[in-house]
C-alpha positions in Angstrom: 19.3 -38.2 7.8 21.6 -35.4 10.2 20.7 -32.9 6.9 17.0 -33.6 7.2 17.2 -33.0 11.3 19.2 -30.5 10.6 16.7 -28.7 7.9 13.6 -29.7 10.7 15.4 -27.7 13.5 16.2 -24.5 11.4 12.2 -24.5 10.4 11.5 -25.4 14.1 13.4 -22.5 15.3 11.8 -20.0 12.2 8.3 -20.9 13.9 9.3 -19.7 17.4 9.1 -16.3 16.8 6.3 -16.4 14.8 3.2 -14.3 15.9 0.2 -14.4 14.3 -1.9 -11.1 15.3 0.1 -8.6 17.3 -3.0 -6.4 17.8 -3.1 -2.8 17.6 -1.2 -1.8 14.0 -1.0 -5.2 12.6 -1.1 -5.6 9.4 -2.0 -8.9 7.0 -2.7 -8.9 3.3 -4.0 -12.5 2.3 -4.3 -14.2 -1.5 -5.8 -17.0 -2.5 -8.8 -19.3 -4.2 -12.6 -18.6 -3.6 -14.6 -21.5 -4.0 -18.2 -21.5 -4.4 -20.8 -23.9 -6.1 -21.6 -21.7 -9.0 -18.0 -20.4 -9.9 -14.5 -20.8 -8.4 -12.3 -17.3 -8.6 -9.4 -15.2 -6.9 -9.7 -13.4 -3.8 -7.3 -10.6 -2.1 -8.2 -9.5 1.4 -6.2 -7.1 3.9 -6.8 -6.6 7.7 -5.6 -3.8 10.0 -5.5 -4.5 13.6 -7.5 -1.6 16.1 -6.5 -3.1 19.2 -5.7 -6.1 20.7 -7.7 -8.5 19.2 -10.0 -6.2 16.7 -9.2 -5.7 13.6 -11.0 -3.9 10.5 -10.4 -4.4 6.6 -11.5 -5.2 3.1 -11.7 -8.1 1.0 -12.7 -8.2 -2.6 -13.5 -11.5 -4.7 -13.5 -12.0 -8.6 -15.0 -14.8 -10.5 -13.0 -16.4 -12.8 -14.8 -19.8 -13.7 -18.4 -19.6 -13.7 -19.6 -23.7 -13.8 -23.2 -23.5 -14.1 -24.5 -23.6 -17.9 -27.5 -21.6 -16.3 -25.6 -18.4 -15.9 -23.7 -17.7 -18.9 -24.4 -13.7 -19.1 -22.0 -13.1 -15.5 -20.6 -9.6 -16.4 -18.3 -7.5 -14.1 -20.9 -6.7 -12.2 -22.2 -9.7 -11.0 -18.4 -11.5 -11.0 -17.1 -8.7 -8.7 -17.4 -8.4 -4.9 -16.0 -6.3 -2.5 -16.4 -6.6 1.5 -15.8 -4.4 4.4 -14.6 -6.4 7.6 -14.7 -6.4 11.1 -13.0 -9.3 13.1 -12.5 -10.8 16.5 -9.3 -12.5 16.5 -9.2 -14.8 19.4 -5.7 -16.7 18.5 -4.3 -15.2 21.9 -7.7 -16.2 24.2 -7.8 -19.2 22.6 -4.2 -20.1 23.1 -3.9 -22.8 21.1 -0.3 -22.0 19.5 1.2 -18.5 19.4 1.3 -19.2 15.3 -2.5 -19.7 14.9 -5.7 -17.2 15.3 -9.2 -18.1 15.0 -10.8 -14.7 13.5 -15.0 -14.8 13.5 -16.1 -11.9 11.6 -19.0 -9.5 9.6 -19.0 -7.9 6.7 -20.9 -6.0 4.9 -20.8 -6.2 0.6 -22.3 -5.1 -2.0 -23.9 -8.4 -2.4 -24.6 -8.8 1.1 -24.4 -8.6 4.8 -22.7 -11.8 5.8 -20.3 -13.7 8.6 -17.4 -15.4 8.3 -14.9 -17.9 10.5 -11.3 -17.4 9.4 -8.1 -19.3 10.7 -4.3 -18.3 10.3 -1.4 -19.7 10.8 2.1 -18.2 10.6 5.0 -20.6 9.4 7.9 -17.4 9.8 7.1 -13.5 10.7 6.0 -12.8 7.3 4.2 -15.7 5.9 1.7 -18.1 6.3 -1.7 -19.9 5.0 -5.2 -18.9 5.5 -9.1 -20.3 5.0 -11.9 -18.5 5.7 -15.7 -19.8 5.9 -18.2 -17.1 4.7 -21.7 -17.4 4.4 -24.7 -14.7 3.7 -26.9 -13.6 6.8 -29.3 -11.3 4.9 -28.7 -10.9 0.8 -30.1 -7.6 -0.7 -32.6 -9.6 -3.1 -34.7 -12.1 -1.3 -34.5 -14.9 -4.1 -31.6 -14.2 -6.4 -31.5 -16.0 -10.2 -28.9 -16.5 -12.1 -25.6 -14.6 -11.7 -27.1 -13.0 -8.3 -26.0 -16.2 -6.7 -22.4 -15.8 -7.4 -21.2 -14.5 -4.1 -24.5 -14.7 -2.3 -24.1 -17.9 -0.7 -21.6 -20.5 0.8 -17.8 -19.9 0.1 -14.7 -21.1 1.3 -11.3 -19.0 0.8 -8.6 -20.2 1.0 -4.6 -19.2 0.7 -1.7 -17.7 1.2 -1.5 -14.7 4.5 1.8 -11.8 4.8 2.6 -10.0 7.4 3.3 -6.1 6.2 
């Protein structure tokens, strides 16, 4: 029992200095799953903080599993995506926990122009876990078929975030 209080207040302590987005110069590089209905994949995404709560970036999604038997010809093309960001992150006006940030965002891809809600959370200075909720706001083909809807609607990211 005293080793696993003991083990709790060392983590307690690691989370104390902790802080999430610093603002201008920040930098995070995130990993993790993309989940979607019509394919599940890998997604890498880096922000750069402008000030002190704007920050700028790219993210860029691969396909890996494509579950629908209706789109079996998915090539690069349509299994790759790659987004330029623009976020708000509100984890210091919010003030829920110096560790956490709330980030609402755009992007613009070259599926789509879309918006997403993001939340991080910080266990130490350098690492911490991620999810992000994107959707499409205007998609460059009215009614895509087939592999178009890979990327061009609902998907959830979720993973792993590091402070640089």
């Amino acid at each position: 029992m005293k080793k696993v209080l003991f083990v709790l207040a060392i983590l307690s302590v690691s989370l104390i200095n902790a802080q999430v987005f610093e603002g201008k110069g920040d930098q995070k590089f995130q990993i993790g799953a993309n989940l979607q209905d019509y394919a599940s994949g890998l997604n890498i995404s880096y922000d750069y903080g402008l000030g002190e709560n704007i920050s700028v970036g790219v993210s860029t999604t691969y396909a890996l599993n494509v579950k629908n038997n209706n789109i079996i010809d998915a090539d690069f093309g349509d299994r790759f995506d790659i987004k330029a960001r623009f976020n708000a992150n509100l984890g210091n006006v919010i003030n829920i926990d110096d560790n956490f940030d709330v980030y609402p965002g755009l992007s613009l891809s070259t599926k789509n122009f879309g918006g997403h809600l993001g939340f991080r959370y910080l266990f130490t200075n350098g690492f911490g876990v991620y999810t992000e909720f994107n959707t499409p706001l205007a998609k460059y083909k009215e009614t895509p078929i087939g592999a178009e809807n890979i990327h061009n609607q609902f998907t959830v990211n979720l993973g792993a975030v590091f402070n640089l």
